[in-house]
N, C-alpha and C positions, 0 to 999 in steps of 0.2 A: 252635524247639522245638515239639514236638505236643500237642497235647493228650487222647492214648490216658490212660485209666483204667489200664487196664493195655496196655502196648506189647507188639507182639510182638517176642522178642529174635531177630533175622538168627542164622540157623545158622551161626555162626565160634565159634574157641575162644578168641582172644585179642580183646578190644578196647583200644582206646585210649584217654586218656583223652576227649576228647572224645564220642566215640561211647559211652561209659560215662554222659555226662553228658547228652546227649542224651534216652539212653532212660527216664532218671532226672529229664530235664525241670528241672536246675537249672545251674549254674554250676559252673566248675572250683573258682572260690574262695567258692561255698559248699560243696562236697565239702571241700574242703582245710581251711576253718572246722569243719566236723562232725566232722573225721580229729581236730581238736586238740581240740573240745571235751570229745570221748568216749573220748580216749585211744587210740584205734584207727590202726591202718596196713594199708591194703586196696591190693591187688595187687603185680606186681613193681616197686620201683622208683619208685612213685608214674606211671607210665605204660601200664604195660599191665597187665589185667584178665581173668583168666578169663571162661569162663562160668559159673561155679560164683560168683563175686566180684559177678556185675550179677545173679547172682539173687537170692541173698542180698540186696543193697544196695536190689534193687526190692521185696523183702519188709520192709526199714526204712525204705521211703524216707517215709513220713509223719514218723520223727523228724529232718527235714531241715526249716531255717528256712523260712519261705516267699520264693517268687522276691522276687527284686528288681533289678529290670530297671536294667543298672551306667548307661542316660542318666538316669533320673532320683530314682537312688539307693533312698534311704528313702520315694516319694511313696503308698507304700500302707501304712493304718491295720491295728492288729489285726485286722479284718474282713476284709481284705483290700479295699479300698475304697478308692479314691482319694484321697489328702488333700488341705487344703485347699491354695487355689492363693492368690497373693498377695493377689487383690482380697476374698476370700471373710474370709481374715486382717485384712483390713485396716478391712471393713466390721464385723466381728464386734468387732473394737479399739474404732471408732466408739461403737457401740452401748453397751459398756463405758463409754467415754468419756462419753458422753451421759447414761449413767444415773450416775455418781458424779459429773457436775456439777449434775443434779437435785436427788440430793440434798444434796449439798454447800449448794445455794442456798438 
């Protein structure tokens, strides 16, 4: 995927979905999550796309979840921020740990 602000859309009339998704910089199944959240069904068939359908959808595309890259699912925070990883979890447990047996003692 690129990372254009705004992409230029290739002079054709139909796309697919992929190349829909592309220039919209997300996922087929978050396109397909957004179609059910919002009640909508965009283009023919669920496969092919006007031009008129990916300019519209590049003028909403901020109401689309943010990426989530499907190898490591949910690892980015509302920030969009890396989450934590196990060691970071596990030390921050510790930490917990250690201060309720403080004061436990």
């Amino acid at each position: 995927m690129t990372n254009n602000a705004n992409p230029v859309i290739p002079a054709k009339r139909y796309f697919t979905l992929g190349e829909m998704c592309e220039l919209l910089q997300i996922s087929p199944t978050q396109f397909a999550r957004w179609q059910q959240e919002h009640g909508v069904a965009v283009g023919y068939g669920g496969e092919r796309y006007t031009r008129l359908d990916v300019v519209k959808l590049l003028q909403l595309k901020d109401t689309f979840a943010p990426f989530v890259d499907p190898f490591n699912q949910a690892a980015l925070d509302e920030q969009g921020e890396p989450a934590a990883d196990a060691q970071e979890v596990k030390a921050k447990l510790q930490a917990v740990l250690d201060d309720l047996q403080q004061t436990l003692a």
